[in-house]
C-alpha positions as CSV (number, residue, x, y, z in Angstrom):
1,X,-53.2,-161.8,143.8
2,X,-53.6,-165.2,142.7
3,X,-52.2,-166.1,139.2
4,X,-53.1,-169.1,138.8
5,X,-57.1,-168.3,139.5
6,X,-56.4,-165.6,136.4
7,X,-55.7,-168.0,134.4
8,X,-58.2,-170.7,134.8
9,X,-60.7,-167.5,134.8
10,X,-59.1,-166.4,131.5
11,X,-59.5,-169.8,129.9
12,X,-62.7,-170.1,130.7
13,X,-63.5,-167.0,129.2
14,X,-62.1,-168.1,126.0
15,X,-63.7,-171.2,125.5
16,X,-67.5,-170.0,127.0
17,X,-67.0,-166.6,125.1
18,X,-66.6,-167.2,121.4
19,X,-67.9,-163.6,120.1
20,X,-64.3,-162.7,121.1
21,X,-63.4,-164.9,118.9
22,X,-64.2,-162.7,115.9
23,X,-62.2,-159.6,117.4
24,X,-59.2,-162.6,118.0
25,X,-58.9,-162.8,114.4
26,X,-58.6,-159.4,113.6
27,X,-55.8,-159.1,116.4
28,X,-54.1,-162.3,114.7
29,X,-54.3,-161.3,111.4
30,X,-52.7,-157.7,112.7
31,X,-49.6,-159.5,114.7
32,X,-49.0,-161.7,111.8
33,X,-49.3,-159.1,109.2
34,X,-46.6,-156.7,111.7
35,X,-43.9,-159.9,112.1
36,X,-44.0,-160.7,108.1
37,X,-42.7,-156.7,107.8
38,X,-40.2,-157.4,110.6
39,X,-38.8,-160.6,109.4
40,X,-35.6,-160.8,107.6
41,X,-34.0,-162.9,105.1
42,X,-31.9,-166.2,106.6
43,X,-30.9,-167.9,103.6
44,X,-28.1,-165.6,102.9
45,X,-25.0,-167.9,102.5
46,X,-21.4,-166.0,103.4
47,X,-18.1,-167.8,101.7
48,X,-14.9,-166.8,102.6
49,X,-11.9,-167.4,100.2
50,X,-9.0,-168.2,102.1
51,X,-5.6,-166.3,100.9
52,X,-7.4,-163.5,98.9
53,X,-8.0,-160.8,101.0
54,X,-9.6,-157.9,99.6
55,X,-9.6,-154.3,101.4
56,X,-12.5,-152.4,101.0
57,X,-12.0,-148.7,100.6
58,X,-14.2,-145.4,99.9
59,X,-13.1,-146.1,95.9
60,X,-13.7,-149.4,95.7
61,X,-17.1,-148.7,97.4
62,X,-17.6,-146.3,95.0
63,X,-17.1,-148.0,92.1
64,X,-19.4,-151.0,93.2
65,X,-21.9,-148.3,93.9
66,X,-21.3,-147.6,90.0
67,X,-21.7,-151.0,88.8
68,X,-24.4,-151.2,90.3
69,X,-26.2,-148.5,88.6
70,X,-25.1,-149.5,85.0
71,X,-26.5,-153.3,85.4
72,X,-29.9,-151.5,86.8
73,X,-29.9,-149.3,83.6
74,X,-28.9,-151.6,81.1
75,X,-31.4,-154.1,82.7
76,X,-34.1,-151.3,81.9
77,X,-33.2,-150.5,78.4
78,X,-32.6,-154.4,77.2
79,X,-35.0,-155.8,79.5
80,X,-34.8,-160.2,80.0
81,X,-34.9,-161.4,76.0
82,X,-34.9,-165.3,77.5
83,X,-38.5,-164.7,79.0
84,X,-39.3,-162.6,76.5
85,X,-39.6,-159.6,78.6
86,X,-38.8,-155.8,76.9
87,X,-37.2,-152.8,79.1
88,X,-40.8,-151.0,78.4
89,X,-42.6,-154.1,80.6
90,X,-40.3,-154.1,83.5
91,X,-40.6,-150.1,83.7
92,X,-44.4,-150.6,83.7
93,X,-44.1,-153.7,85.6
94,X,-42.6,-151.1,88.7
95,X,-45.7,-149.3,88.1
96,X,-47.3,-152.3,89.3
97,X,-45.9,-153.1,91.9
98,X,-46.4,-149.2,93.0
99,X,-49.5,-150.0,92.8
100,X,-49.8,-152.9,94.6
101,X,-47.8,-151.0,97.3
102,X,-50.6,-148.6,97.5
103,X,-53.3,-151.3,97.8
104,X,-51.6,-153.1,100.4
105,X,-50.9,-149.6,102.6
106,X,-54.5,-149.3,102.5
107,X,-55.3,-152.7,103.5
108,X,-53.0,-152.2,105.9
109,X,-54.5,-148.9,107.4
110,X,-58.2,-150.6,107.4
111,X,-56.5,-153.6,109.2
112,X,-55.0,-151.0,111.5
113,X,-58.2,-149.6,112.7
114,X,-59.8,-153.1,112.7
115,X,-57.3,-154.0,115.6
116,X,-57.6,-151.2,118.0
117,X,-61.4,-151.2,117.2
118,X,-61.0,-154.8,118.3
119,X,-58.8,-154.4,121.6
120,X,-60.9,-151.8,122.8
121,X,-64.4,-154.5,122.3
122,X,-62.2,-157.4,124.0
123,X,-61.5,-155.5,127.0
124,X,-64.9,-154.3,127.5
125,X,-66.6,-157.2,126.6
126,X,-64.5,-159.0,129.3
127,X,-65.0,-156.4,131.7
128,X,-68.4,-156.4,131.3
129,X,-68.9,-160.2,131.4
130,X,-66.8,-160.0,134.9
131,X,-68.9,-157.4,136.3
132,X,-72.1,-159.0,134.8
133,X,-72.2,-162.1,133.8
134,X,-73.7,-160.8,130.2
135,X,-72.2,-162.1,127.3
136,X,-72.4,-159.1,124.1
137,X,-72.9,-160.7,121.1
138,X,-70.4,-159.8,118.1
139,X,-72.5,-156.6,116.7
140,X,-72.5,-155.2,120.5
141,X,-69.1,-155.6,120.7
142,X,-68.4,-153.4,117.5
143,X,-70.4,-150.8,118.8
144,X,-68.3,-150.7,121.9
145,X,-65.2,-150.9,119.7
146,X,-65.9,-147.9,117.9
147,X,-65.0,-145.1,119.8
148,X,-62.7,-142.8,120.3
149,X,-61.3,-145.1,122.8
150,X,-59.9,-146.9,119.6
151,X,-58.2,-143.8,118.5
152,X,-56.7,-143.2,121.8
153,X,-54.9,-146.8,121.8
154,X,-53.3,-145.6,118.9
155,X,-52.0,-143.2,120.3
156,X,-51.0,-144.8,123.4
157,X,-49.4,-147.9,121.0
158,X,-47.2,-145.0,119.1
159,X,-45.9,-143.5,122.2
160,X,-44.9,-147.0,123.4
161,X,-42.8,-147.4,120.0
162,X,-41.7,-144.4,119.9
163,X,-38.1,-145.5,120.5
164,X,-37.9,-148.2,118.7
165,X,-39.2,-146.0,115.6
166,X,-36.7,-143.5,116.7
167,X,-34.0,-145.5,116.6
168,X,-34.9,-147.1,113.1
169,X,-35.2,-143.7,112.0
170,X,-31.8,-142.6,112.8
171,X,-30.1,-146.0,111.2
172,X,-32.1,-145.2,108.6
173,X,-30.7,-141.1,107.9
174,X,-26.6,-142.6,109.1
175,X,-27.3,-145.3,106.1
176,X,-28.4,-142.7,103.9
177,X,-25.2,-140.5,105.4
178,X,-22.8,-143.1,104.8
179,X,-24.3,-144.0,101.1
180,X,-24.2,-140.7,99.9
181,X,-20.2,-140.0,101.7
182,X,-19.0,-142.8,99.4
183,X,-20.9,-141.9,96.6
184,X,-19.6,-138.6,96.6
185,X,-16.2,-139.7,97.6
186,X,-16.3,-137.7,101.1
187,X,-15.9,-141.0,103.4
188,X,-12.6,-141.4,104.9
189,X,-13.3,-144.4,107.2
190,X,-10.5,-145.0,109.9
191,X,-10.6,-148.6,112.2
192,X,-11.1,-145.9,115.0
193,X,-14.3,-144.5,114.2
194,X,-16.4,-147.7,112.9
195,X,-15.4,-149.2,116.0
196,X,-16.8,-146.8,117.8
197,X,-19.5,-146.6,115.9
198,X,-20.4,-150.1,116.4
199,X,-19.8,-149.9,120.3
200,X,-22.1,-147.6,120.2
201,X,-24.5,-148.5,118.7
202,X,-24.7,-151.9,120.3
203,X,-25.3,-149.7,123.3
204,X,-28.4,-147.6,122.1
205,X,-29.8,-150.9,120.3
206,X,-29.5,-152.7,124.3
207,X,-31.1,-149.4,125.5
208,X,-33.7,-149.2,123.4
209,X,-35.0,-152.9,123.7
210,X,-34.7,-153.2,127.4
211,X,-37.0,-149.9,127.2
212,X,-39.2,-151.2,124.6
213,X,-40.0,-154.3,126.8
214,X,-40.6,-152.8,129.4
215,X,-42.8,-149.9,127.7
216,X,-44.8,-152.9,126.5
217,X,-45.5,-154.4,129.8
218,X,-46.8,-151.1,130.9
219,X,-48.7,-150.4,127.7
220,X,-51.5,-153.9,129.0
221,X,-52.2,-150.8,131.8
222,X,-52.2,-147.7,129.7
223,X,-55.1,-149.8,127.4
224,X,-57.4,-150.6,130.7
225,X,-57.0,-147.6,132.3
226,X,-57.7,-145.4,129.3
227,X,-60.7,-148.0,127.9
228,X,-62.3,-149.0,131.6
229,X,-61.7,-145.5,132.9
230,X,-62.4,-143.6,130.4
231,X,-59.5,-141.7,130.4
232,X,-57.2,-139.4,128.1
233,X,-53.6,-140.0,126.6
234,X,-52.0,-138.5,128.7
235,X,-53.6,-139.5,132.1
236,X,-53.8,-143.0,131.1
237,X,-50.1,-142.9,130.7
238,X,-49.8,-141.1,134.2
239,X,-52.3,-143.1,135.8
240,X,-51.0,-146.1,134.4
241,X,-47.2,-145.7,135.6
242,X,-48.5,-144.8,139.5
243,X,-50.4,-148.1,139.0
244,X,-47.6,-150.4,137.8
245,X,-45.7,-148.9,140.8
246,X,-47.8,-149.3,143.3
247,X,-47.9,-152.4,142.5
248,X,-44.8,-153.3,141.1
249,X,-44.6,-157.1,143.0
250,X,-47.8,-158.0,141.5
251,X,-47.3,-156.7,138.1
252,X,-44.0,-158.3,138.0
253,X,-45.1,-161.5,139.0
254,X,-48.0,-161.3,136.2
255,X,-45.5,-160.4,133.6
256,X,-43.1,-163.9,134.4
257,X,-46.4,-165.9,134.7
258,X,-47.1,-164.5,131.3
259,X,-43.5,-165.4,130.2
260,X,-43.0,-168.5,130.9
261,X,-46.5,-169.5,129.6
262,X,-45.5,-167.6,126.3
263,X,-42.2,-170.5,126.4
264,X,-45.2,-173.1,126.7
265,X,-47.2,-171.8,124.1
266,X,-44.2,-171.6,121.7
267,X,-43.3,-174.9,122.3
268,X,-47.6,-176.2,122.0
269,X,-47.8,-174.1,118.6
270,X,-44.9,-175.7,117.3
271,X,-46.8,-179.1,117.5
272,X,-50.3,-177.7,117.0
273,X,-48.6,-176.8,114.0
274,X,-47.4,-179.9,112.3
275,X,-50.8,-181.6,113.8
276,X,-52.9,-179.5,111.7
277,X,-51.0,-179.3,108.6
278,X,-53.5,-182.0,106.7
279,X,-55.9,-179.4,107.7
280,X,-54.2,-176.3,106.2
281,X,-53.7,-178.2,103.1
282,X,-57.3,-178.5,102.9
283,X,-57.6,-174.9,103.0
284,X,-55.1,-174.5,101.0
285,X,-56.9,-176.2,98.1
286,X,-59.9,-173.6,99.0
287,X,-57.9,-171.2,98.9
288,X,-56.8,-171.7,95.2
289,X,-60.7,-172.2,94.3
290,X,-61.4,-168.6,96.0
291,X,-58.6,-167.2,94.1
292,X,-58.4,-169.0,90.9
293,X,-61.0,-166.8,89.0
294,X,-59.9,-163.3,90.3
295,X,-56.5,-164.2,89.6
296,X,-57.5,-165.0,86.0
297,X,-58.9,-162.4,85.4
298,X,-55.9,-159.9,86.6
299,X,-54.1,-161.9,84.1
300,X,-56.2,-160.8,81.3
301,X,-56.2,-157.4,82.6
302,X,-52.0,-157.3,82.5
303,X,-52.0,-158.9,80.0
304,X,-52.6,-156.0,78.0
305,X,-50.0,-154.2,79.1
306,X,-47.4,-156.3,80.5
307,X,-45.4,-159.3,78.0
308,X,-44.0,-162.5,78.6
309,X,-44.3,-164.0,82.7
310,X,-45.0,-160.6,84.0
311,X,-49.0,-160.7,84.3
312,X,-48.5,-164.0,85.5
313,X,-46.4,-162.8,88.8
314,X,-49.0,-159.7,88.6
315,X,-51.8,-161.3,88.9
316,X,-50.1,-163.7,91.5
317,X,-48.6,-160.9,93.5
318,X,-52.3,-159.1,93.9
319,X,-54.2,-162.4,95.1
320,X,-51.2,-163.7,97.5
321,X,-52.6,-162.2,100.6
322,X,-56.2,-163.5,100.2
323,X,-55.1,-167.2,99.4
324,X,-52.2,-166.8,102.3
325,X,-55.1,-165.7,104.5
326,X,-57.6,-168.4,103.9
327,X,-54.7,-171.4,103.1
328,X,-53.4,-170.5,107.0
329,X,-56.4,-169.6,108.8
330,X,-56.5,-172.6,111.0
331,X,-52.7,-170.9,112.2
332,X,-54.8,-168.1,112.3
333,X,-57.6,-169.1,114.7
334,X,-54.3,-170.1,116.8
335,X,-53.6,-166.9,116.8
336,X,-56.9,-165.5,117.6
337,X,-57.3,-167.6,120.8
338,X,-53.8,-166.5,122.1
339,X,-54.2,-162.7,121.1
340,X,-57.8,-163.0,123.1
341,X,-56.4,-165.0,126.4
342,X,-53.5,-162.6,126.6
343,X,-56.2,-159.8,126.7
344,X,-58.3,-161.8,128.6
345,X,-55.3,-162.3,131.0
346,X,-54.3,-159.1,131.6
347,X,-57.5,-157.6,131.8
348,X,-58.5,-159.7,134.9
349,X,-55.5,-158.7,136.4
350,X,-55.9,-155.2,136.3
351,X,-59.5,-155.7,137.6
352,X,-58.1,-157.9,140.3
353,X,-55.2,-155.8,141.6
354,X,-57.5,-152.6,141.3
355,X,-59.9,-154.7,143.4
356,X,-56.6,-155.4,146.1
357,X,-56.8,-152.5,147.9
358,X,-60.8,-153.0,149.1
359,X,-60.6,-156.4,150.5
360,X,-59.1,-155.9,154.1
361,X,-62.1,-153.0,154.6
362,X,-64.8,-155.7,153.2
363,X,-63.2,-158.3,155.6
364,X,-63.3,-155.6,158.4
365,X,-66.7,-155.2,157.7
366,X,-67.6,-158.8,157.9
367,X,-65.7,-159.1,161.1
368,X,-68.0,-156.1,162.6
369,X,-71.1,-157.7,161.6
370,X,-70.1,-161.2,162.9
């Protein structure tokens, strides 16, 4: 197998292909939506006092735990007078948010489907542009998309993540252990037993990412053998393991081609970046057109319900991820081209190490007839 060849192939694709361009964006906007839930916060600043040294016990945690609740109450029955704000409007202003929640889970399951209705067009559009040379034009391409093909690299994706979500899970239940243990005064924490805790759990977290990677490197096999073949869950997952090992040298060379040139493209985004940044604040500008009048108008409509700067950050909070949308889209066509060349890329290498095995007979052949 020739790397290289791949990817001049897949470049080409990309740039004499531009109906996956459409399907690119969906997979961009999906990635980026996924790493905004993942990130965390990094401006938390730590100070430590030197001389006062303060022991933290089950009481003390308890107590906290208590202080805690009273300012959240008191904050709900006084409300902010200095903005104006009554208890009333920030216990309807939760409402709102719930409700934004509920919009955005929504959004978030159409953008959901969008994506695996859009991997499952890429890969066949490639295919069939490899096999023969016929481009499908964007509306072809959704009808190839949806299928229950789509539905099946769901399924495929949540098996992949099932460890990660596992794990998540269970930090999840031992937080809501340890909360309740000090609440209820039942935790008797000795040096002992959070050490071991942490020890352990350093171990499982290694465990689970090493497995995670590589579950993801096989997962670019599960997708083309259960969309190009046609196949179930199941024997996409079985077919796809025998393939990755048979042809574990190739595969593995693939996967630190793919690494490295995902160093090079963090390091060309970076300056793509700051290059285009006259040309997000454009769109940005648009972006505050688009918005301006719905955002208005969601004033008005919390404003009769909500006091002081609430319908303000309302409004604000309902129309952020339309004008975050269209102020980064140029970031996001950067993402579309990368999401469709790393399809692109692993797509041809599938089809070329599938196609491995039949070149010594067809070289036979041309030896016979020679």
């Amino acid at each position: 197998m020739d790397p290289v060849k791949i990817l001049r192939r897949a470049w080409y694709i990309l740039w004499s292909y531009r109906a996956l361009w459409v399907f690119g964006l969906v997979l961009a906007l999906a990635a980026g939506s996924s790493a905004s839930r993942g990130s965390g916060n990094n401006g938390v600043q730590y100070h430590e006092h030197q001389g006062q040294h303060q022991q933290v016990t089950p009481q003390s945690m308890q107590e906290a735990f208590r202080d805690f609740q009273r300012e959240v109450n008191k904050l709900f029955e006084q409300g902010i007078p200095d903005f104006h704000i009554s208890g009333k409007d920030l216990t309807t202003f939760l409402w709102v948010i719930g409700a934004f929640i509920l919009v955005m889970l929504i959004v978030g399951i159409v953008v959901a489907i969008a994506r695996y209705v859009s991997e499952t067009a890429v890969i066949r559009m490639v295919d069939e542009y490899e096999s023969t040379s016929n481009k499908i034009t964007v509306r072809q391409g959704l009808r190839l998309g949806w299928s229950n093909t789509a539905w099946r690299l769901f399924l495929i994706n949540l098996i992949v993540n099932l460890p990660a979500i596992t794990l998540a899970l269970v930090l999840l239940f031992a937080g809501l252990g340890i909360y309740f243990a000090v609440v209820n005064g039942n935790a008797n924490f000795a040096a002992v037993s959070v050490v071991s805790a942490l020890v352990l759990g350093f171990i499982t977290v290694f465990v689970v990412v090493i497995l995670t990677i590589l579950l993801h490197l096989l997962r670019n096999f599960f997708w083309r053998i259960c969309v190009l073949e046609n196949a179930s869950v199941r024997e996409s997952l079985q077919r796809g393991f025998a393939f990755v090992l048979e042809n574990w040298k190739n595969v593995g060379l693939m996967w630190l081609v793919m690494i490295g040139l995902g160093i090079i493209w963090a390091v060309a985004s970076i300056i793509l970046i700051i290059v285009s940044i006259p040309v997000v604040i454009v769109t940005a500008v648009v972006a505050i057109l688009v918005v301006a009048l719905p955002f208005l108008l969601l004033v008005g409509i919390f404003s009769a319900f909500l006091g002081g700067v609430l319908p303000w950050i309302a409004g604000g909070l309902f129309v952020a991820p339309l004008f975050f949308t269209i102020a980064f889209s140029p970031w996001l066509l950067l993402g579309s081209w990368q999401s469709v060349y790393t399809s692109t890329v692993w797509t041809l290498t599938y089809r070329e190490i599938k196609a491995l095995p039949a070149l010594p007979a067809e070289t036979n052949l041309q030896l016979a007839g020679d």
